[in-house]
TORMARPA-97414 format. One line per 3 residues: number of its first residue (from 1); their letters; for each residue x, z, y of N, C-alpha, C, O. Coordinates in pm, 1 decimal. Each point is the difference from the previous one (the first is absolute). Layout:
N
NUM	a	X,Z,Y,X,Z,Y,X,Z,Y,X,Z,Y | ... .
This chain:
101
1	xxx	3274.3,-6210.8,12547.9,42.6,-65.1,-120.9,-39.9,87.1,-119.4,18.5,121.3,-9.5 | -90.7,-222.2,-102.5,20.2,97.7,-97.6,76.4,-45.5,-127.2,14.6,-115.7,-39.5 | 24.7,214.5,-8.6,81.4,-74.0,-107.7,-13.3,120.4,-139.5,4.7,123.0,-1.6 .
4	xxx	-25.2,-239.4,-120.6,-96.4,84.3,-83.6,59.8,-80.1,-136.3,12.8,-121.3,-16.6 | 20.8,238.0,-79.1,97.1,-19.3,-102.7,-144.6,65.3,-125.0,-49.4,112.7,-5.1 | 16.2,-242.2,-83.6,-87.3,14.1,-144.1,148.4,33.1,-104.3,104.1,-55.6,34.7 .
7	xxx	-102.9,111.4,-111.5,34.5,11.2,-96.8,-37.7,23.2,-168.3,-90.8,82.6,-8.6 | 117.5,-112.5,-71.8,-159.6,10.6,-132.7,113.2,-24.8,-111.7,95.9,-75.8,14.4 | -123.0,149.6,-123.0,-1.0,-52.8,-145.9,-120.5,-101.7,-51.6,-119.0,26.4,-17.4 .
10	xxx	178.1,-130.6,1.9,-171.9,-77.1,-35.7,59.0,-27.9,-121.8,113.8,-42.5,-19.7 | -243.7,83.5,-101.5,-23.6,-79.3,-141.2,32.4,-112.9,12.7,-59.1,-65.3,86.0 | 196.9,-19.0,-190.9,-6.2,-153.3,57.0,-104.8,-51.3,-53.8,-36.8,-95.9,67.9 .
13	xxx	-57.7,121.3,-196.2,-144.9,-74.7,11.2,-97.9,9.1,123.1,-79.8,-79.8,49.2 | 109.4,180.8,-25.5,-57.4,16.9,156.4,33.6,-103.6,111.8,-72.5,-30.3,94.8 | 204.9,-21.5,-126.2,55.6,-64.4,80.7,-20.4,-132.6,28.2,-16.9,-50.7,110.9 .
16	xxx	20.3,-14.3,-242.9,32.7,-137.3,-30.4,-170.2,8.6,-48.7,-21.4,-72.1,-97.4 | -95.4,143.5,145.9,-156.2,-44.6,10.8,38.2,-16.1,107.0,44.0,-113.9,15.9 | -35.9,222.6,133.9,-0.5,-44.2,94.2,44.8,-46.1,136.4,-59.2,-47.0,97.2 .
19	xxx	219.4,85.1,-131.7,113.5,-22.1,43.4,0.3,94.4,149.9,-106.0,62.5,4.5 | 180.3,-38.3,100.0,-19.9,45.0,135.0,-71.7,-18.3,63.7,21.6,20.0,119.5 | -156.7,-71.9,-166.8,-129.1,-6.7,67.8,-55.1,126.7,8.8,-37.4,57.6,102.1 .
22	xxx	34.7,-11.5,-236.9,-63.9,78.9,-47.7,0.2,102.2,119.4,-109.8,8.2,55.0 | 198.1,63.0,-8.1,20.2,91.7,95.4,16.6,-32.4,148.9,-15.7,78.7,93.3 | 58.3,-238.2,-85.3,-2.5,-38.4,135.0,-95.1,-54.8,47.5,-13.1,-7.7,122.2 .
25	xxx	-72.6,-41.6,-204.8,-112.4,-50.4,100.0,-78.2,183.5,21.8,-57.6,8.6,108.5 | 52.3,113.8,-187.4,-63.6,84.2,63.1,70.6,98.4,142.1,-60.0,76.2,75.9 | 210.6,-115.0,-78.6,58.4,39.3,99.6,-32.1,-125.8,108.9,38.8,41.4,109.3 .
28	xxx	-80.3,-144.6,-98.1,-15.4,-108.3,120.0,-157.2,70.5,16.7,-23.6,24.7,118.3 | -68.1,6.0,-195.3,-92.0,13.6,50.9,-46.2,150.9,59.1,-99.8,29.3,66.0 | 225.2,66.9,-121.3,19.9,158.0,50.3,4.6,-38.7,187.2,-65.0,37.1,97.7 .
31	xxx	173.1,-124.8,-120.8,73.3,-22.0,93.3,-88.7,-108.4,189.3,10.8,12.9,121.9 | -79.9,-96.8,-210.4,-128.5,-54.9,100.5,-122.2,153.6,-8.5,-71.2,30.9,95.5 | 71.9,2.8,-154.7,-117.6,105.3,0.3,27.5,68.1,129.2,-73.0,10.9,98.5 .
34	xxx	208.5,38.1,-122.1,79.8,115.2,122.9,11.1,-75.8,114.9,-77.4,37.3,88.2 | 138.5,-119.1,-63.2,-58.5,-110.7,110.2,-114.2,-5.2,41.0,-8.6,-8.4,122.5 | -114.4,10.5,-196.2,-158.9,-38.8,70.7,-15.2,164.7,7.4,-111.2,26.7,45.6 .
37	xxx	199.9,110.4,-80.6,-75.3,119.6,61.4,59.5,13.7,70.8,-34.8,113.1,34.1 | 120.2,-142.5,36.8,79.0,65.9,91.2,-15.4,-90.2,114.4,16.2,38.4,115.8 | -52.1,-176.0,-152.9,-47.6,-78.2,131.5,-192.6,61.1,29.4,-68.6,-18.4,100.6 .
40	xxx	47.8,58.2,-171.7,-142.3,36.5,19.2,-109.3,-75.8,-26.2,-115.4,9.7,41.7 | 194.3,-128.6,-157.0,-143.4,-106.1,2.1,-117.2,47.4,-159.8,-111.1,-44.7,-28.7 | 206.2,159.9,-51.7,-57.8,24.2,-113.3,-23.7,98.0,0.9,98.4,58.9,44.6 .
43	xxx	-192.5,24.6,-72.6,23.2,190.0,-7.2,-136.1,-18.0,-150.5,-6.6,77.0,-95.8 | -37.4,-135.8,107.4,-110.0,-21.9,-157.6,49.6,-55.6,-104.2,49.6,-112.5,-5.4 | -63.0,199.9,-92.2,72.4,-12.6,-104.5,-58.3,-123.1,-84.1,70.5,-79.3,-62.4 .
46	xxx	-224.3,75.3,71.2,-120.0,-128.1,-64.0,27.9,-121.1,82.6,-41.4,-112.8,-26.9 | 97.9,137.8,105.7,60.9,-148.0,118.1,102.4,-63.7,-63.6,21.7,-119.5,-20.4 | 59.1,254.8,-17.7,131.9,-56.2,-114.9,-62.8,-91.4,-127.1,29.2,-116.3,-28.0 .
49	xxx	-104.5,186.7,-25.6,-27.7,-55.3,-152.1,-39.5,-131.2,17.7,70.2,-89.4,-47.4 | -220.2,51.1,137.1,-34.4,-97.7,31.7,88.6,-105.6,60.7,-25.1,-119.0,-18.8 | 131.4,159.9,93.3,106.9,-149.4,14.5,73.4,-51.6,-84.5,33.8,-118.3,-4.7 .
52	xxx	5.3,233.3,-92.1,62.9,-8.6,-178.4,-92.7,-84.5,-44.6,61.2,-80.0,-70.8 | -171.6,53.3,72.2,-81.1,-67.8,-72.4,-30.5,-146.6,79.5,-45.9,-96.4,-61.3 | 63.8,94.1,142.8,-6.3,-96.8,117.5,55.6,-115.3,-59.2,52.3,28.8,-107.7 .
55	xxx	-41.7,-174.2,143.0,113.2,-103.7,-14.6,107.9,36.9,94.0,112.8,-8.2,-48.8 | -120.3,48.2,175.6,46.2,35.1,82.3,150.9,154.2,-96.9,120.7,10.4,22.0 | -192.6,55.8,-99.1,80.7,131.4,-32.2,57.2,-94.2,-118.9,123.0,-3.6,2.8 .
58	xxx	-173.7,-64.1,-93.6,47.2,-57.8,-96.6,97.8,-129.9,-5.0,73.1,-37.4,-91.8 | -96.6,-22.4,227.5,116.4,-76.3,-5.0,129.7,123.8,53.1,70.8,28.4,-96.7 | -46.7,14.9,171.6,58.4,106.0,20.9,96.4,28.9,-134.7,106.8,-54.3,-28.4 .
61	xxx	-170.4,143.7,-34.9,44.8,5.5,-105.8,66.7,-108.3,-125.7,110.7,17.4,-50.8 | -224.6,-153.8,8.4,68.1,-94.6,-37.3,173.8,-32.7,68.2,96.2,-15.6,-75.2 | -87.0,10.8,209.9,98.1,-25.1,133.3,141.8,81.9,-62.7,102.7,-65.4,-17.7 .
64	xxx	-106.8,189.4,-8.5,37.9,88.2,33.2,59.5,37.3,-158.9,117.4,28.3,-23.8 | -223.0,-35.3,-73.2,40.1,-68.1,-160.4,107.0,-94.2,-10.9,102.2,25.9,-63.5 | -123.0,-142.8,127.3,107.4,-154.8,-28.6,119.8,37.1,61.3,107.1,-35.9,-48.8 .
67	xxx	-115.7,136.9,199.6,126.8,45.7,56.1,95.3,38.0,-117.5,110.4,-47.4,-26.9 | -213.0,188.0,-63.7,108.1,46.4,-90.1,47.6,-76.1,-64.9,121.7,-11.8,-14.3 | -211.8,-60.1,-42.1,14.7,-148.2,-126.4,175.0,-4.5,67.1,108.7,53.0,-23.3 .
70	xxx	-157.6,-133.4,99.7,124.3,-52.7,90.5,181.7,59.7,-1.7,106.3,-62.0,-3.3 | -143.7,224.4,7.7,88.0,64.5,-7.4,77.4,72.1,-126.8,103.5,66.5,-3.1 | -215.4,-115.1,-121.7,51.0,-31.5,-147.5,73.5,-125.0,-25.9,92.2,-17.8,-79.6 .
73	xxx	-149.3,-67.5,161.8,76.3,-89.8,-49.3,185.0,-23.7,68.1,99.4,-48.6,-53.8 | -117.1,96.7,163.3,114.6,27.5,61.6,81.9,111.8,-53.1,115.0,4.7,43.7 | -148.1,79.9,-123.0,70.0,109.7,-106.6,-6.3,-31.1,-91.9,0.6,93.8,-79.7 .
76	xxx	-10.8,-232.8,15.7,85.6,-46.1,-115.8,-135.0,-58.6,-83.5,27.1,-87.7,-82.1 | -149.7,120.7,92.1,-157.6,-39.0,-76.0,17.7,-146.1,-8.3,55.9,-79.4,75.6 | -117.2,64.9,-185.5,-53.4,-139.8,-8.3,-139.2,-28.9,91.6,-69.2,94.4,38.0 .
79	xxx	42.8,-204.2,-13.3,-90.1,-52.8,51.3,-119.3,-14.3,-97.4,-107.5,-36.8,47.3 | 118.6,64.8,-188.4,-112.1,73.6,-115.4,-29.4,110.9,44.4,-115.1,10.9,42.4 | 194.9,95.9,-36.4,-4.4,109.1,48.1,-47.9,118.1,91.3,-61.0,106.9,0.1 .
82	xxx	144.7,-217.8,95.2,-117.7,30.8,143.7,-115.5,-46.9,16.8,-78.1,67.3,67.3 | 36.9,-186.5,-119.2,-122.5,-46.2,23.5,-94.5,138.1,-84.9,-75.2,70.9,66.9 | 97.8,-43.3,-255.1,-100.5,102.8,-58.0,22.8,99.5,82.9,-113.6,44.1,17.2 .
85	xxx	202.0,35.8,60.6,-6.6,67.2,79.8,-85.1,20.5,126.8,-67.6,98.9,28.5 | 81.0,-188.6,26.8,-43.7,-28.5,104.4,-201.8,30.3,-6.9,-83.4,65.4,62.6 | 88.3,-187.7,-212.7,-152.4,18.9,18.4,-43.8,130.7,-72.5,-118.2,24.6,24.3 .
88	xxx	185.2,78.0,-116.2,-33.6,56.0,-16.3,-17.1,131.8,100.9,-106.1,62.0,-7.7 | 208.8,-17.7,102.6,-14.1,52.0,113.6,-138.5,-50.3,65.1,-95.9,76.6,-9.8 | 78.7,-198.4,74.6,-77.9,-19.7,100.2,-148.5,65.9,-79.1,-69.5,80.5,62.0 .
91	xxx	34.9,-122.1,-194.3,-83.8,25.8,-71.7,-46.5,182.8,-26.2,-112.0,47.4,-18.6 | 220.4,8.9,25.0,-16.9,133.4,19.2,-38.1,37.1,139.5,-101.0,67.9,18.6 | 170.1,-105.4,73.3,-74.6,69.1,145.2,-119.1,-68.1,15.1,-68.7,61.3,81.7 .
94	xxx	6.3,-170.7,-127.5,-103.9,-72.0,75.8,-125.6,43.9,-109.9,-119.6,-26.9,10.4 | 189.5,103.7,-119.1,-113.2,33.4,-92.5,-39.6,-112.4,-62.1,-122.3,1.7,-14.3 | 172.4,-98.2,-28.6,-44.0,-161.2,-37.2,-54.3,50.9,-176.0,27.9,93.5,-75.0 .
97	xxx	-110.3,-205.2,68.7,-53.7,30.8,-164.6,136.9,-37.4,-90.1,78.1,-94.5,10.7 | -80.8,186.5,-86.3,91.3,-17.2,-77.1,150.0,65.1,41.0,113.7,-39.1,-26.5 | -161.4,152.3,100.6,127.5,55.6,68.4,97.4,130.2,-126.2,-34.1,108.7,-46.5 .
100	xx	143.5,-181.5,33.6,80.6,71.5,-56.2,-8.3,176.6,-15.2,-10.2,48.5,112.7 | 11.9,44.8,-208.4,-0.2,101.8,-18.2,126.4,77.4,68.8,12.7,121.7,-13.3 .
């Protein structure tokens, strides 16, 4: 079992750009990463990048974005909210044009 406690001061402009995405979709993908080394299917790091870039790595991420969405809106977010969230997250990990600073 593992059990694993984030804790953070976040800027609320920080926040309300990208709500608990921001940090959870890079802990879901910390977290599948450690999974594919320890099962032995990843040890190349350019294997990584290239599935990030993949439809395959990018729905992933989109997936994994709407989860958080999801979990703003269940902590009180509007459904405005989570949605600019949402896409602004997904837009940062997938590197999308026009990706937020």
């Amino acid at each position: 079992m593992l059990e694993l406690e984030h804790t953070a001061i976040v800027d609320p402009a920080f926040w309300a750009r990208f709500g608990p995405g921001a940090v959870g979709v890079g802990w879901d993908l910390a977290l599948l990463g450690l999974l594919l080394h320890v099962s032995g299917n990843v040890t190349d790091g350019a294997k990584v990048q290239q599935w990030l870039e993949s439809p395959d790595g990018r729905g992933f991420v989109s997936a994994s974005s709407e989860a958080w969405g999801a979990a703003l809106i269940a902590a009180g977010a509007t459904a405005a909210e989570a949605a600019s969230a949402v896409q602004n997250t997904t837009a940062f990990y997938t590197g999308a044009p026009g990706t937020p600073a």
